[in-house]
LUMGU-76630 format. One record per residue (C-alpha): residue number from 1; residue in one letter; x, y, z. Coordinates in steps of 0.05 Angstrom, whole numbers, plus 5000, padded with zeros to 4 digits. Layout:
paza i->NUM&aa->A&x->X&y->Y&z->Z
...
This chain:
paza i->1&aa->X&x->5000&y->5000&z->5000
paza i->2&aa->X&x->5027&y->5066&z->4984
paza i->3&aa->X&x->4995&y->5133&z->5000
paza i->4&aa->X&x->4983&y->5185&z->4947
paza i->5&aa->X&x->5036&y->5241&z->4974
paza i->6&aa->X&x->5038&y->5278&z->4902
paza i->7&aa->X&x->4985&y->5346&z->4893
paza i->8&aa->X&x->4952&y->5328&z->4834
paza i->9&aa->X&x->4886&y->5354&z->4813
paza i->10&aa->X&x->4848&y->5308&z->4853
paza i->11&aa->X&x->4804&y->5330&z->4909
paza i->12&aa->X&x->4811&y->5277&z->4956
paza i->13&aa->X&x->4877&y->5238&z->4983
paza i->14&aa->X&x->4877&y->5163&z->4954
paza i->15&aa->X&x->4912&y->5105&z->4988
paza i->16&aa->X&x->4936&y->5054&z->4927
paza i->17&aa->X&x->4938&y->4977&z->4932
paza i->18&aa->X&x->4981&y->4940&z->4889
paza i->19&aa->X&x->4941&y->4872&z->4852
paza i->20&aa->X&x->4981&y->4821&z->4905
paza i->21&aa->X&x->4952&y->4866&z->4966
paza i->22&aa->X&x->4893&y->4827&z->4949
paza i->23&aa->X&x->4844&y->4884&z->4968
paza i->24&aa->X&x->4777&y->4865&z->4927
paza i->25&aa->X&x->4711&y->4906&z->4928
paza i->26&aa->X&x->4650&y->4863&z->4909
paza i->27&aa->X&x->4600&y->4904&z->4856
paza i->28&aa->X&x->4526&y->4886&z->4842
paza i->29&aa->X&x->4497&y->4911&z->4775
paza i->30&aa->X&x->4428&y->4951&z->4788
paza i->31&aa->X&x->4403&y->4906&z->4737
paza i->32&aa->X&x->4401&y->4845&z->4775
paza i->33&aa->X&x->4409&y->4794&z->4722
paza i->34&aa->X&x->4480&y->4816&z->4696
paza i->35&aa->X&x->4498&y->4791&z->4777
paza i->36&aa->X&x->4558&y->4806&z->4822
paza i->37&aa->X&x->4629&y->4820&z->4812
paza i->38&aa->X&x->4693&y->4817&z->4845
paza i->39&aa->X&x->4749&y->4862&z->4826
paza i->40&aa->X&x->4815&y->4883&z->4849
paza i->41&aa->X&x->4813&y->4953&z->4889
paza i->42&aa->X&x->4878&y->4993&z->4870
paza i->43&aa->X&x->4857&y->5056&z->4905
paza i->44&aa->X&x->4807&y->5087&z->4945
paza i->45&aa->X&x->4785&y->5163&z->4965
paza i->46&aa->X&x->4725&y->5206&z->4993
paza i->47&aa->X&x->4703&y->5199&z->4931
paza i->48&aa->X&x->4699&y->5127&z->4900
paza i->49&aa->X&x->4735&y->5075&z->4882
paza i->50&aa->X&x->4796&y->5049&z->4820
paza i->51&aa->X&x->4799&y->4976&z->4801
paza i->52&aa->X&x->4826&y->4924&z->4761
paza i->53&aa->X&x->4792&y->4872&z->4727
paza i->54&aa->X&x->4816&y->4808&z->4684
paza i->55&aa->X&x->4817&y->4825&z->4613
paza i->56&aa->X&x->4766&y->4763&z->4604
paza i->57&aa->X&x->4712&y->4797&z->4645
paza i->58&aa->X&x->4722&y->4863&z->4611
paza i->59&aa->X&x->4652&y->4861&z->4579
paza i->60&aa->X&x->4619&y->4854&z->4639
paza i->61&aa->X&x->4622&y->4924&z->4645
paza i->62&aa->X&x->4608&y->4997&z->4612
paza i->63&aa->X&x->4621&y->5062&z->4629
paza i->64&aa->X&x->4562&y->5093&z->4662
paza i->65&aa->X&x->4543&y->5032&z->4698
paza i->66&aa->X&x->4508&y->5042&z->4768
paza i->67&aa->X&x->4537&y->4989&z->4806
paza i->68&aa->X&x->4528&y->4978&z->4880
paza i->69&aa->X&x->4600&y->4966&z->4929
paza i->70&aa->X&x->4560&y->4908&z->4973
paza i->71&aa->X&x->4622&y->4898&z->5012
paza i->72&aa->X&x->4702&y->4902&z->5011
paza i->73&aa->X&x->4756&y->4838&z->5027
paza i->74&aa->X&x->4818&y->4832&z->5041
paza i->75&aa->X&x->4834&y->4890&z->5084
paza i->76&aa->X&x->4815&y->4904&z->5156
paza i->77&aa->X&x->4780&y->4978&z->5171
paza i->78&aa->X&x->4737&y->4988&z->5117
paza i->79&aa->X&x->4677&y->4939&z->5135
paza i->80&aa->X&x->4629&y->4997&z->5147
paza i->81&aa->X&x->4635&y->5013&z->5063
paza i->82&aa->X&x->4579&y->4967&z->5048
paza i->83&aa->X&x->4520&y->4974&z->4996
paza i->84&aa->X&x->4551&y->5039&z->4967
paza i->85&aa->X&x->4515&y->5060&z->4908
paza i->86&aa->X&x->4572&y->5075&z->4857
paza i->87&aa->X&x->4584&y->5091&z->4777
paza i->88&aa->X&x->4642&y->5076&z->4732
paza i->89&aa->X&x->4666&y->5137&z->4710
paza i->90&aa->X&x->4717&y->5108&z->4666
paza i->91&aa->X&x->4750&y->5054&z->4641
paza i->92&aa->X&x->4821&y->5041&z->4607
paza i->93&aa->X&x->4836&y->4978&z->4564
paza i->94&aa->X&x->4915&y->4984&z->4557
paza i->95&aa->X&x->4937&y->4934&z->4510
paza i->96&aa->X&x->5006&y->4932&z->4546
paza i->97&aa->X&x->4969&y->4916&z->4611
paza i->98&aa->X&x->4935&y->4855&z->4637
paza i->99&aa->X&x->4880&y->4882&z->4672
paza i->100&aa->X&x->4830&y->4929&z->4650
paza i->101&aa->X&x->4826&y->4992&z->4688
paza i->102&aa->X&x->4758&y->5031&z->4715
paza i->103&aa->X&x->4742&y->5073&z->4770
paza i->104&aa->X&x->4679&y->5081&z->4798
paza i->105&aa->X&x->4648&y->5142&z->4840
paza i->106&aa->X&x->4613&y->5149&z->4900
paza i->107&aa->X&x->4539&y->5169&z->4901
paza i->108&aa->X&x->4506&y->5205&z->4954
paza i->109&aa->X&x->4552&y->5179&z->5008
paza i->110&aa->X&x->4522&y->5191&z->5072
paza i->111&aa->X&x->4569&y->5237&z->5111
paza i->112&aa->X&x->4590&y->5191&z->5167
paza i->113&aa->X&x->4623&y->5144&z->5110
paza i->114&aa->X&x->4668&y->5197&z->5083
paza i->115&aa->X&x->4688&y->5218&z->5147
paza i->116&aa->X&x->4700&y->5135&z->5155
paza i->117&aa->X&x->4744&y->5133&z->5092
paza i->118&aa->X&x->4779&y->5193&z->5116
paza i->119&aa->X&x->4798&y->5165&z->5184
paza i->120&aa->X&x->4830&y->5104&z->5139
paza i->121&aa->X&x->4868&y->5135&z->5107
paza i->122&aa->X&x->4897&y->5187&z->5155
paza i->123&aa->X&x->4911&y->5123&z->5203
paza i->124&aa->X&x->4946&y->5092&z->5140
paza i->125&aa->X&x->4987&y->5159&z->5135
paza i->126&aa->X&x->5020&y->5150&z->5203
paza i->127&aa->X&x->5035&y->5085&z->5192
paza i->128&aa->X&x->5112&y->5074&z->5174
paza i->129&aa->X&x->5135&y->5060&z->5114
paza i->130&aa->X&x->5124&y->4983&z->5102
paza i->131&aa->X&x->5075&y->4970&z->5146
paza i->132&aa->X&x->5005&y->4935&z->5121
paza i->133&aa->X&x->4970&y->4910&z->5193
């Protein structure tokens, strides 16, 4: 895990996850019958979510999706980020890569949750460099 220390033009700090962190968030489809998916979580802010996702299930999914975050695993503090209504905001194919990129954002958050993620990340932050408990 590495935290975001550059000032870019986002507006909320990120904490990144590399694939082998094995940090996965599990997304439902608001149509029902396209079902559930697990994908790799390779950052996460205030704001939403960016993930990876085998090239194979690629198709599964579309930009402008509403997709619902039913829960996160692989990671201890962030149980309290469950049935988050989301949508992917973008995605990148890179053929040089092998995983498919997309990041999803946060809708209508309730307060508390932000102020949750937050206090992740900030305790993340102190940790040393290294450290992943």
């Amino acid at each position: 895990m590495v935290e975001d220390e550059t000032r870019e033009r986002r507006r909320f700090r990120r904490v990144f996850f590399s694939i082998d962190d094995g940090v996965k968030g599990i997304l439902a489809f608001s149509d029902v019958q396209r079902g559930v998916l697990a994908a790799h979580i390779i950052n996460i802010g205030e704001g939403g979510l960016g993930l990876a996702l085998g090239k194979d299930k690629k198709d599964r999914i579309a930009q402008g999706d509403s997709v619902i975050l039913t829960h996160i695993t692989g990671i201890e503090g962030l149980e309290f980020l469950v049935n988050v209504d989301a949508e992917i905001k973008w995605i990148m194919d890179n053929p040089s890569l092998e995983f498919v990129g997309f990041g999803c954002e946060f809708v209508d958050v309730p307060e508390h949750m932000s102020d949750a993620i937050r206090l992740f990340i900030d305790s993340l932050s102190a940790q040393p460099t290294g450290s992943t408990s």
